[in-house]
C-alpha positions as CSV (number, residue, x, y, z in Angstrom):
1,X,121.1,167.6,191.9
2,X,124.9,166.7,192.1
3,X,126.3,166.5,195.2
4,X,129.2,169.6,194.9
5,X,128.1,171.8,192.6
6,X,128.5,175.4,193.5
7,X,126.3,178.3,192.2
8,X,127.7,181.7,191.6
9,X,127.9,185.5,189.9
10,X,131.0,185.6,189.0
11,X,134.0,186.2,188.2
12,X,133.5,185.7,184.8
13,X,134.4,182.3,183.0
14,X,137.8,182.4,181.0
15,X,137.6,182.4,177.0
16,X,139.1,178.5,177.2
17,X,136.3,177.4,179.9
18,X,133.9,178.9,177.6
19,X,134.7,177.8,174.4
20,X,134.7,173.9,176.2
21,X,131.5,174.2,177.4
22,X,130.2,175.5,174.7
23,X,131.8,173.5,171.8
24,X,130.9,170.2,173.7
25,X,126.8,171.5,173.3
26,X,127.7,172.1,169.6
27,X,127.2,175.6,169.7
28,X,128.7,177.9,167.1
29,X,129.2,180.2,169.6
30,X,132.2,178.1,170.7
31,X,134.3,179.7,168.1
32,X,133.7,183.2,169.5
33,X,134.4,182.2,173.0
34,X,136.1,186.0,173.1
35,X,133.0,187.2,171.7
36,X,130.8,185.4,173.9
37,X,133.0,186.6,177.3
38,X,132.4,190.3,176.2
39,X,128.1,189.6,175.7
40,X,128.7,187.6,179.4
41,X,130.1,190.5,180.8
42,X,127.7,193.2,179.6
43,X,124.5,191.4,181.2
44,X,121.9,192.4,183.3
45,X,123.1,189.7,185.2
46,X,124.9,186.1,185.3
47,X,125.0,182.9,187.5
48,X,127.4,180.0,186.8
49,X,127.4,176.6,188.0
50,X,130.7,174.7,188.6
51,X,131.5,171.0,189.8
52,X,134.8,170.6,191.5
53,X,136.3,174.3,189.5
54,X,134.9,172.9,186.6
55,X,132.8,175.6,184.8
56,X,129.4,173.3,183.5
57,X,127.0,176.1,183.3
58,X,125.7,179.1,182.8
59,X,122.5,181.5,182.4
60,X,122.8,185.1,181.8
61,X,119.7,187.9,181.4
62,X,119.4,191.0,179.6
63,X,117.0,193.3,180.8
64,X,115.7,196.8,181.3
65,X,115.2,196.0,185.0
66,X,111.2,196.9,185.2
67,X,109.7,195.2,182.4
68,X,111.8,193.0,180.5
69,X,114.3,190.5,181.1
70,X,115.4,187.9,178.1
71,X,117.4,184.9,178.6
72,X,119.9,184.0,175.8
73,X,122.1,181.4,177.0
74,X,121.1,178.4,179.2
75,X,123.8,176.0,178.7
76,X,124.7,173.1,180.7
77,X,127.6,170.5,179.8
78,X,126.1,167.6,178.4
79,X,127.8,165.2,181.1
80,X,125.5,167.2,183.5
81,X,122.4,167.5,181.8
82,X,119.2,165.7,183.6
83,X,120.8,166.3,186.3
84,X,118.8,169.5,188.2
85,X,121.7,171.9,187.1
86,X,119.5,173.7,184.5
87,X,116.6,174.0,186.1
88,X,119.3,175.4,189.2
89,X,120.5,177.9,186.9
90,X,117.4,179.0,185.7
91,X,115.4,179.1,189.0
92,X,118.2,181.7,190.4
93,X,118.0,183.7,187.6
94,X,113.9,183.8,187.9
95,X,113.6,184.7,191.2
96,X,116.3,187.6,190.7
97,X,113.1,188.7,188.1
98,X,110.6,187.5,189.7
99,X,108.6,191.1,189.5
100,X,109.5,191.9,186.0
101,X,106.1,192.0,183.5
102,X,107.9,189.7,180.9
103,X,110.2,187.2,181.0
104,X,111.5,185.8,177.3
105,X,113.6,183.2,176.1
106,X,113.6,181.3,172.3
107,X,113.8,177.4,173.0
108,X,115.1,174.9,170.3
109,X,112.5,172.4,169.7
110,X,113.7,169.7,172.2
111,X,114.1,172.3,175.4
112,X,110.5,173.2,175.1
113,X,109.2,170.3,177.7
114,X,112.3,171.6,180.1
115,X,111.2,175.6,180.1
116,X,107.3,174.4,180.0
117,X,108.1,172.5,183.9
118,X,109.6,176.0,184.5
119,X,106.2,177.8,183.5
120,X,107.1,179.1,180.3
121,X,104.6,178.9,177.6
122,X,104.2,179.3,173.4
123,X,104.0,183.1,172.9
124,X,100.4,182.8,171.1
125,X,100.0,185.1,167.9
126,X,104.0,186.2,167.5
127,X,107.0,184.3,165.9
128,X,110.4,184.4,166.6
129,X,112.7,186.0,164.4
130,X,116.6,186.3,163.6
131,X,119.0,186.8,161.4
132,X,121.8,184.2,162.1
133,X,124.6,183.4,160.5
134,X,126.6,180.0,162.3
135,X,129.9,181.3,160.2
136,X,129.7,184.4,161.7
137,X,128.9,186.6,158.4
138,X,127.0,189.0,160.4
């Protein structure tokens, strides 16, 4: 882990800070940095990571609080990835669910080895499903 980096619940990340972080991932979400402020603030819950006030991550959860908790975002700032702040991110937002039944999360193909080392595993007989639109159609 990076020397500095300071874990928090808030307050929530401005639109600028978010559309940075995510636009340098490549995420389409980056263009809806508003949009994406609004979803931060309605979740179940939130935990940022920032290096010297820099925002370079985030994880937020919905859940119902007994039985389900999904995780949407994991992002981390390529300049900091490899570097523990992910699996940072995500171990504080685990533990806070430690009790729920099930705990979700849709990887991209090259995140599966990083959420396997967390103890996540192929969901066996279901397939994940969407209806996305990068442009924002929808």
């Amino acid at each position: 882990m990076i020397s500095g980096v300071e874990f928090s619940t808030g307050p929530l990340p401005e639109v600028q800070e978010i559309a940075t972080l995510y636009l340098a991932n490549g995420w389409s979400s980056g263009r809806k940095s508003d949009l994406v402020r609004k979803a931060l603030e309605k979740s179940h819950s939130l935990v940022l990571a920032r290096h010297r006030g820099r925002l370079i991550g985030l994880v937020n959860a919905l859940s119902d609080g007994y039985l389900v908790v999904y995780y949407p975002h994991l992002i981390v700032h390529p300049d900091y990835h490899g570097k523990g702040v992910g699996s940072a991110l995500m171990d504080r937002a685990m533990k806070r669910y430690a009790d729920i039944h099930q705990q979700v999360l849709i990887a991209d193909d090259h995140a599966e080895p990083f959420y396997r080392k967390l103890g996540f595993t192929l969901a066996e007989g279901t397939k994940p499903m969407w209806i996305y639109d990068p442009s924002g159609g929808i």
